[in-house]
Backbone as a chain_set.jsonl record, in Angstrom:
{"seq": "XXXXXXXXXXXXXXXXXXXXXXXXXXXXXXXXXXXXXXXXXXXXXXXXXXXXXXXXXXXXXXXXXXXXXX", "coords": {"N": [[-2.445, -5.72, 9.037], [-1.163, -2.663, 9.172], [-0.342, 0.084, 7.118], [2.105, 2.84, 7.019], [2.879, 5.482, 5.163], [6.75, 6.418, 3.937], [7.713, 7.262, 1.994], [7.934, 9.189, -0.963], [7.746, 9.726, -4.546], [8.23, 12.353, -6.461], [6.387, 13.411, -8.287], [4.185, 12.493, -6.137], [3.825, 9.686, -6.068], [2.93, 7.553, -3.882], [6.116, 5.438, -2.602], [7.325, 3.658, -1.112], [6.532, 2.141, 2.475], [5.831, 2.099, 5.81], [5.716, -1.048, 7.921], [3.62, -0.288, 10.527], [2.906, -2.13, 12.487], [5.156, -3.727, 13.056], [7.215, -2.207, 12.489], [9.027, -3.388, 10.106], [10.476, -1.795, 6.374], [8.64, -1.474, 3.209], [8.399, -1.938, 0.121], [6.406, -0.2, -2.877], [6.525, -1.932, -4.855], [6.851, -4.6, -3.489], [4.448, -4.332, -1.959], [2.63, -4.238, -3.836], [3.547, -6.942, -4.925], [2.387, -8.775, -3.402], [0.044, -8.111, -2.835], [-1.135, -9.427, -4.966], [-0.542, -11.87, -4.799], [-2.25, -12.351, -3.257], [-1.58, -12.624, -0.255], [-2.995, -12.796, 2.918], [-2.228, -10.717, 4.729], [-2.227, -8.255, 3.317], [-4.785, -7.492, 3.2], [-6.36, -5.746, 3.611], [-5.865, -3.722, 1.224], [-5.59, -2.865, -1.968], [-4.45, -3.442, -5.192], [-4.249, -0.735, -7.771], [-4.658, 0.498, -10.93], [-3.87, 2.898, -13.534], [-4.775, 4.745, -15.758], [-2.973, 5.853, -17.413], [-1.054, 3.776, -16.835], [0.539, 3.734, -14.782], [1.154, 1.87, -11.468], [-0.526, 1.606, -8.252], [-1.324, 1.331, -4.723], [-3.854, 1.259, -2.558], [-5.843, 1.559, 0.262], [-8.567, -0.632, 0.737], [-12.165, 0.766, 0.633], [-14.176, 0.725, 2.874], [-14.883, 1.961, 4.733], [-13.748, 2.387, 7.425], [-11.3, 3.884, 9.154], [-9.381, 3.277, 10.442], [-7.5, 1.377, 8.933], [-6.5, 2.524, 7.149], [-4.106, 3.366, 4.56], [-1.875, 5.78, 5.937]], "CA": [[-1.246, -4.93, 8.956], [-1.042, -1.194, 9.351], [0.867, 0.678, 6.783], [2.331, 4.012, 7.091], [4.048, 6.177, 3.6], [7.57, 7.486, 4.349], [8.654, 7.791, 0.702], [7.053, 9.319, -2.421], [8.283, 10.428, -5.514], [8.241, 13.83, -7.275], [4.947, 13.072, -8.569], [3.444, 12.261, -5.044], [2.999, 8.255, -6.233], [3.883, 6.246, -2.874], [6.873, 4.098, -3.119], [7.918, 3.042, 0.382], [6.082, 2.203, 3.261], [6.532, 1.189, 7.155], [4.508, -1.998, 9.027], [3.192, 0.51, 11.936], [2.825, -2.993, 13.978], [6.588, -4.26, 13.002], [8.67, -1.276, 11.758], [9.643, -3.217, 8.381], [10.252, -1.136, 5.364], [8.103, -2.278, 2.357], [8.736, -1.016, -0.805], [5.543, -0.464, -3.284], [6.792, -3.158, -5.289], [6.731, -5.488, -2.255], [3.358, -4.586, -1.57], [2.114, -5.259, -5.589], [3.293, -8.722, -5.532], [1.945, -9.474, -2.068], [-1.335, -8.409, -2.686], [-1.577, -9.832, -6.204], [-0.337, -13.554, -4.234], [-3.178, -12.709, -1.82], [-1.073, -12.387, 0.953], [-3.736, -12.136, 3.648], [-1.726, -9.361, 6.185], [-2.315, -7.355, 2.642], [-6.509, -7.766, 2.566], [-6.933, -4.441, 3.678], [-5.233, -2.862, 0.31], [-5.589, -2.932, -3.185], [-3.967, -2.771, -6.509], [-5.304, 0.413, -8.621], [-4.324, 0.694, -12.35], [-4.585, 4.05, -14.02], [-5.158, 4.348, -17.673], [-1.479, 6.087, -17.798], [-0.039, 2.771, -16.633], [0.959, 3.933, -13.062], [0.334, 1.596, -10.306], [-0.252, 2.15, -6.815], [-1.982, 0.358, -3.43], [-5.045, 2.113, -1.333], [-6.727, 0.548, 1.34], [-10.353, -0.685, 0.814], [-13.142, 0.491, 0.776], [-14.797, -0.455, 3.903], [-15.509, 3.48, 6.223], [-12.677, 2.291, 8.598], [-10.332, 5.031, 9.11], [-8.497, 2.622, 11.128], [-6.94, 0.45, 8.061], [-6.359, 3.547, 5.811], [-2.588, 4.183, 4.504], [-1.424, 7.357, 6.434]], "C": [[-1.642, -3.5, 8.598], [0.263, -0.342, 8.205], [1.272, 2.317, 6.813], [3.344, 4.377, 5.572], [5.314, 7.084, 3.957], [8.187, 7.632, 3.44], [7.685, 8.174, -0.55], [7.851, 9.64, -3.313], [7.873, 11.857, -5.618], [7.038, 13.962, -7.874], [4.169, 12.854, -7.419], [2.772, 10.693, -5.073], [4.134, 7.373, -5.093], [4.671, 5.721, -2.906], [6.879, 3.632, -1.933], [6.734, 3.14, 1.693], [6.69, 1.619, 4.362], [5.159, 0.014, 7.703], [4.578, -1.626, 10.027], [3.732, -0.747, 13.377], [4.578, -3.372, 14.0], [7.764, -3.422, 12.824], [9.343, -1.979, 10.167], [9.017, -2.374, 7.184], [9.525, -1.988, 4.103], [7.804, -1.156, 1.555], [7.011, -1.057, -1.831], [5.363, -1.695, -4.201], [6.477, -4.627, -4.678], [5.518, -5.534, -2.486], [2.68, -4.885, -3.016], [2.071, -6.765, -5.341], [2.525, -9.277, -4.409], [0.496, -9.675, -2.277], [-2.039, -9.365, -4.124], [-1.075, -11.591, -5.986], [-1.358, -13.554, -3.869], [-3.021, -12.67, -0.77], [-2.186, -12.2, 2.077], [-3.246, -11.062, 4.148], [-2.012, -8.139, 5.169], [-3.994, -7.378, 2.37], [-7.201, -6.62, 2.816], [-6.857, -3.774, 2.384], [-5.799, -3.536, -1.032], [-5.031, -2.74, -4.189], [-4.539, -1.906, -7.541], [-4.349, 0.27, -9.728], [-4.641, 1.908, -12.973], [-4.234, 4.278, -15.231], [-3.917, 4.735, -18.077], [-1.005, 4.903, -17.556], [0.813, 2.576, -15.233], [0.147, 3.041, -12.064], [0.372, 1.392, -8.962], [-1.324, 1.07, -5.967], [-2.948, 1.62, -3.273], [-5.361, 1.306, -0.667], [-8.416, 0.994, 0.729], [-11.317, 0.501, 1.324], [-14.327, 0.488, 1.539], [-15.092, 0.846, 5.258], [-15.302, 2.683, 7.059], [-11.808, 3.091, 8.231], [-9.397, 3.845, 9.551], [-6.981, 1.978, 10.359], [-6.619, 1.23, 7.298], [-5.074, 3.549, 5.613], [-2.767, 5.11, 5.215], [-0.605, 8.143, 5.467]], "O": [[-2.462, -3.297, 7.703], [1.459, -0.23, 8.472], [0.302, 3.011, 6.506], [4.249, 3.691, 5.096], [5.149, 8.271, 4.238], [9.306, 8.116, 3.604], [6.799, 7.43, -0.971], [8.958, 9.926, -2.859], [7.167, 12.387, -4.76], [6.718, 15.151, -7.867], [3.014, 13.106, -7.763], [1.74, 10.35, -4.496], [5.258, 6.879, -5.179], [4.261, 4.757, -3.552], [5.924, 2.857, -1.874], [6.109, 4.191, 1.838], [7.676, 0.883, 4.305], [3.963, 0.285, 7.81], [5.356, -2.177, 10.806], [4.362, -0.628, 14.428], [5.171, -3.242, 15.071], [8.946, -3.742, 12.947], [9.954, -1.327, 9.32], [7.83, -2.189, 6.915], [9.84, -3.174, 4.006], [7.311, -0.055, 1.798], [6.32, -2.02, -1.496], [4.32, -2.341, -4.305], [5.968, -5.568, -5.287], [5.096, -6.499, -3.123], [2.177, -6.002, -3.133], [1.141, -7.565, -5.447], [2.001, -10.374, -4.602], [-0.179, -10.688, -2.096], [-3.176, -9.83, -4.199], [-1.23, -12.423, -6.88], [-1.901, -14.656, -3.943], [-3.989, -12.663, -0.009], [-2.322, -10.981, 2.177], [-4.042, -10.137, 3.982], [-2.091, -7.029, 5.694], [-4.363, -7.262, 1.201], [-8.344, -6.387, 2.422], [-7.86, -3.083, 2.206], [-6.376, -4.624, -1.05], [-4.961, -1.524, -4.368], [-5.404, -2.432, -8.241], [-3.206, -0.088, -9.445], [-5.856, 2.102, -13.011], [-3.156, 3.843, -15.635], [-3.492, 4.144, -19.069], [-0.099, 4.793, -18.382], [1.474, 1.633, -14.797], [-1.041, 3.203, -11.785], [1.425, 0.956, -8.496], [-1.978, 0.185, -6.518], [-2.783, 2.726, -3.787], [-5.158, 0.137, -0.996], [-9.07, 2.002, 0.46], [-11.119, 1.064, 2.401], [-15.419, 0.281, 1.01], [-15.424, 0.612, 6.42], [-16.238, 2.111, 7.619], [-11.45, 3.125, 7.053], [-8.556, 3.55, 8.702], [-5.841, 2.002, 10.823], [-6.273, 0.627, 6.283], [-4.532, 3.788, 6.692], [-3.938, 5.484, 5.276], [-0.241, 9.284, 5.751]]}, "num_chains": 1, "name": "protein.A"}
């Protein structure tokens, strides 16, 4: 799964995304619990933690542009 960012906050921390291949909206919330089930379609991404307590997705890792958030 391909995600694209069409919402941020005021701070610039992601909330909303689109599934490029499907068009559904998926909120950052969404994508938290998904990847923290394991969800495979989420194995590109990751959950980051930052010492403030803010947390956000990235994609892996892995020098593929292909799989990157946009």
């Amino acid at each position: 799964m391909l995600l694209k960012v069409i919402k941020e906050s005021e701070t610039g921390l992601n909330t909303e995304f689109v599934n490029k291949e499907t068009g559904r909206k998926v909120s950052l919330e969404q994508a938290i619990k998904q990847i923290d089930k394991g969800n495979p379609n989420y194995g590109s991404y990751q959950k980051v933690v930052n010492p403030n307590g803010v947390t956000y997705i990235r994609s892996k890792s892995d020098n593929n542009k292909k799989n990157n958030i946009e």
